[in-house]
Biotite code that builds the C-alpha atoms (Angstrom):
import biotite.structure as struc

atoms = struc.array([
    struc.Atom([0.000, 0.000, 0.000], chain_id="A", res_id=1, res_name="UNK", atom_name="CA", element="C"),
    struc.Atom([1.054, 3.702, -0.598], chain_id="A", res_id=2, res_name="UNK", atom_name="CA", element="C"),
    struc.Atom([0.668, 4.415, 2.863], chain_id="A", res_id=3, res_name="UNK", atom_name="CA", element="C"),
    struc.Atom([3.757, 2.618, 3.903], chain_id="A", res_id=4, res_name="UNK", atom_name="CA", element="C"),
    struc.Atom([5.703, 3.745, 1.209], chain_id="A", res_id=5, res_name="UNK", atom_name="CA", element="C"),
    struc.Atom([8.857, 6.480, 1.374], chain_id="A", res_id=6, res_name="UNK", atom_name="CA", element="C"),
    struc.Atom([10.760, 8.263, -0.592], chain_id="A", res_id=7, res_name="UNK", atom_name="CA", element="C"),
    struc.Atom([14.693, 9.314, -0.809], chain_id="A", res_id=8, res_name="UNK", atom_name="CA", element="C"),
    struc.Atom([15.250, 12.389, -2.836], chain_id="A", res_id=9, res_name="UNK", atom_name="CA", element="C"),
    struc.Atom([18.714, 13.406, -2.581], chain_id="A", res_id=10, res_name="UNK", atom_name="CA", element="C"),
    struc.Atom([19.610, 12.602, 1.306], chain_id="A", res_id=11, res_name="UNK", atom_name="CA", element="C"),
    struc.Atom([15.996, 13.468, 2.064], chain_id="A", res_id=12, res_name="UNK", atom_name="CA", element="C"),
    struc.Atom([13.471, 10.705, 3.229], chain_id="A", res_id=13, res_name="UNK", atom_name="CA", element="C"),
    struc.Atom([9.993, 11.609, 2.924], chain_id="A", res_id=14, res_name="UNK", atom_name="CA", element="C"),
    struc.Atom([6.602, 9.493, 3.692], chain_id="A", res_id=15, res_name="UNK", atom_name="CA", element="C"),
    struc.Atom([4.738, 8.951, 0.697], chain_id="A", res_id=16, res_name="UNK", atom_name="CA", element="C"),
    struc.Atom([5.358, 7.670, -3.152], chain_id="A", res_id=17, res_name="UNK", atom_name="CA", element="C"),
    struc.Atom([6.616, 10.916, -4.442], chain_id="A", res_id=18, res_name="UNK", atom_name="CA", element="C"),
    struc.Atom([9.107, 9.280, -7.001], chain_id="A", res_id=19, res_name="UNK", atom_name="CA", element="C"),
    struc.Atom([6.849, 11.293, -9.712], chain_id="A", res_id=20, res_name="UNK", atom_name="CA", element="C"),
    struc.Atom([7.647, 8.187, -12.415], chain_id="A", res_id=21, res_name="UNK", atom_name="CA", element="C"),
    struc.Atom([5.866, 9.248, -14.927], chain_id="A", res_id=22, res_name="UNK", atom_name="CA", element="C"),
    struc.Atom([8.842, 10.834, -17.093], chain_id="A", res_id=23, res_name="UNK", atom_name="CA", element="C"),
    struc.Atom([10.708, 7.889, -16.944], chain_id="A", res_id=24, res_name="UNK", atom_name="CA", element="C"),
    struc.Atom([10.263, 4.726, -14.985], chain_id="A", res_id=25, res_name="UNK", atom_name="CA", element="C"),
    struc.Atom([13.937, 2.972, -15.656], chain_id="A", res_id=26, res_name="UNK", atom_name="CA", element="C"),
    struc.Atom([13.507, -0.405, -13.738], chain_id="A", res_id=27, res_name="UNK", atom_name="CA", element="C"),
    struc.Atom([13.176, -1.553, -10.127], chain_id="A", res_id=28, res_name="UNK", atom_name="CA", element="C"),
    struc.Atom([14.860, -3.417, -7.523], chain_id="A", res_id=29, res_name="UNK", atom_name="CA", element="C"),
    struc.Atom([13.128, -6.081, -5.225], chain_id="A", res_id=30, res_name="UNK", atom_name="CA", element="C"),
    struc.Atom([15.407, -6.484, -2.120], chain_id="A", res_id=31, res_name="UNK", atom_name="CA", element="C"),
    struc.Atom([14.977, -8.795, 0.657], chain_id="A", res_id=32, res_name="UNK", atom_name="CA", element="C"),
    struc.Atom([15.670, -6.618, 3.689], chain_id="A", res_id=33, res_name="UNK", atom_name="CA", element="C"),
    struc.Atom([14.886, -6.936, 7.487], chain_id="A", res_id=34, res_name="UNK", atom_name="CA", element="C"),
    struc.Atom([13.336, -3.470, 8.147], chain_id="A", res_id=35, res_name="UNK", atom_name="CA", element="C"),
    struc.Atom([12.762, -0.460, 6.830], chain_id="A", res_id=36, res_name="UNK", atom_name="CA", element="C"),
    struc.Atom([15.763, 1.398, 8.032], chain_id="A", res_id=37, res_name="UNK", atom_name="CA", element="C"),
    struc.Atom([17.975, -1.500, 6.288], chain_id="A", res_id=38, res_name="UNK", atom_name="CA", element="C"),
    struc.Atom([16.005, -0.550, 2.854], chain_id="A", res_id=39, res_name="UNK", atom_name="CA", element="C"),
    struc.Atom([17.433, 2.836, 3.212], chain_id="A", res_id=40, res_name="UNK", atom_name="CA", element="C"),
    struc.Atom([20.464, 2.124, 3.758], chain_id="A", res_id=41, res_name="UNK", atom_name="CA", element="C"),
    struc.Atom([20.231, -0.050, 0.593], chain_id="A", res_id=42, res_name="UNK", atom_name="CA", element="C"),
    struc.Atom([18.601, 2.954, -0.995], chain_id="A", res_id=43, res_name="UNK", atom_name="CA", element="C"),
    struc.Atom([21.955, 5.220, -0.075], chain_id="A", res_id=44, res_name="UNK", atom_name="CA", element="C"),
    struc.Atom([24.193, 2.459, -1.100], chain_id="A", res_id=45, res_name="UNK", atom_name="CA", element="C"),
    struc.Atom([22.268, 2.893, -4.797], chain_id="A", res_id=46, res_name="UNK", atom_name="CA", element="C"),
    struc.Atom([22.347, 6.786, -4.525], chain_id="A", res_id=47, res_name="UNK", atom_name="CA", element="C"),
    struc.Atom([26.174, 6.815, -4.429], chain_id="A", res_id=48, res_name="UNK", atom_name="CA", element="C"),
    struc.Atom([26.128, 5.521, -8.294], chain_id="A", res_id=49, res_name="UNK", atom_name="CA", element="C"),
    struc.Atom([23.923, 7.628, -9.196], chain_id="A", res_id=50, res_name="UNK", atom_name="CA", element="C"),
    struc.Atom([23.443, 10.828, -7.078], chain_id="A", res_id=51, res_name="UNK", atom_name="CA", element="C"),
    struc.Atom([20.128, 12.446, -9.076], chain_id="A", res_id=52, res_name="UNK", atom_name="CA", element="C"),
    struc.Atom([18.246, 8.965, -8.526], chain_id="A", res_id=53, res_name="UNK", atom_name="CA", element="C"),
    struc.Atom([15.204, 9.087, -6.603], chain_id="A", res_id=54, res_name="UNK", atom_name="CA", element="C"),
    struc.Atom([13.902, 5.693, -4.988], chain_id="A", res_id=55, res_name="UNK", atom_name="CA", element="C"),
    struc.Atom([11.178, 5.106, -4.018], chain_id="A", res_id=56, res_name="UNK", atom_name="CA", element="C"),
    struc.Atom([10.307, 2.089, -1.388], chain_id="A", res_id=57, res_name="UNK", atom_name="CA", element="C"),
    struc.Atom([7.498, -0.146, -1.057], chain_id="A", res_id=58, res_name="UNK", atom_name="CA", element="C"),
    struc.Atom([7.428, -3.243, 1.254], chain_id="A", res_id=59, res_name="UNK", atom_name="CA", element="C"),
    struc.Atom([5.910, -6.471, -0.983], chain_id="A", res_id=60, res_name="UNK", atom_name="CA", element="C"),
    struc.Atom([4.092, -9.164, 0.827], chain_id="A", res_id=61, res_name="UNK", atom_name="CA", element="C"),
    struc.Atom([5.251, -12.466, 0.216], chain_id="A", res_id=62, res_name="UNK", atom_name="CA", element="C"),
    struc.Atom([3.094, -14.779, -1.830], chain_id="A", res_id=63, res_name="UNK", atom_name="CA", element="C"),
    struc.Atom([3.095, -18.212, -0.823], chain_id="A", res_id=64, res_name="UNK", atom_name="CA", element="C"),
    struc.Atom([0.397, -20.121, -1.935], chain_id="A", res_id=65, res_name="UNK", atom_name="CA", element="C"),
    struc.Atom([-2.270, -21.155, 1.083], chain_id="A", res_id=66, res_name="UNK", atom_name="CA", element="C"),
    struc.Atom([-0.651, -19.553, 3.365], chain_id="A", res_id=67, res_name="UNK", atom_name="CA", element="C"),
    struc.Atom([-2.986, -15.794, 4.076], chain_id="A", res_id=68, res_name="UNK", atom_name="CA", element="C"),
    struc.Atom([-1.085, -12.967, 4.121], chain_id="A", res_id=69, res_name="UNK", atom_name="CA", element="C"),
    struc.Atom([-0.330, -11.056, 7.431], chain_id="A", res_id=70, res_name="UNK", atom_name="CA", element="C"),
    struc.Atom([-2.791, -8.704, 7.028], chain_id="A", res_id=71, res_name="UNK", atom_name="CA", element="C"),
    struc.Atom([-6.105, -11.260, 6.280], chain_id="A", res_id=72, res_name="UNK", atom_name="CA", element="C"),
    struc.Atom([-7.420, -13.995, 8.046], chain_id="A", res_id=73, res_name="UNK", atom_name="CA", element="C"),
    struc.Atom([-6.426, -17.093, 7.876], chain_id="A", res_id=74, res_name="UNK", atom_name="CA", element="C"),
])
């Protein structure tokens, strides 16, 4: 959901998807990472190639079949 999303514009992190794609959507990356502050420090780590990037970050349920996700019953 877009709620839980954030952005990092430069060295700013905002809340919200404010990436603004529209332009030019160049690819993705799907990272497995513990929390949120390890995604933006993965985020950073991608800024340093590329300083004018902005990322935006979305956590993605996993799908495994018959098992409910966490946020339905079971």
């Amino acid at each position: 959901p877009t709620m839980n999303a954030l952005t990092l514009r430069g060295g700013a992190l905002m809340d919200g998807p404010f990436a603004e794609t529209k332009e030019a959507l160049l690819g993705f990356y799907l990272l497995d990472c513990a929390s949120d502050e390890a995604a933006v420090e993965a985020a950073r780590d991608l800024q340093q190639a590329n300083p004018t990037a902005i990322y935006e970050l979305r956590p993605v349920p996993l799908y495994r079949p018959g098992v409910a996700f966490p946020f339905t019953e079971a």
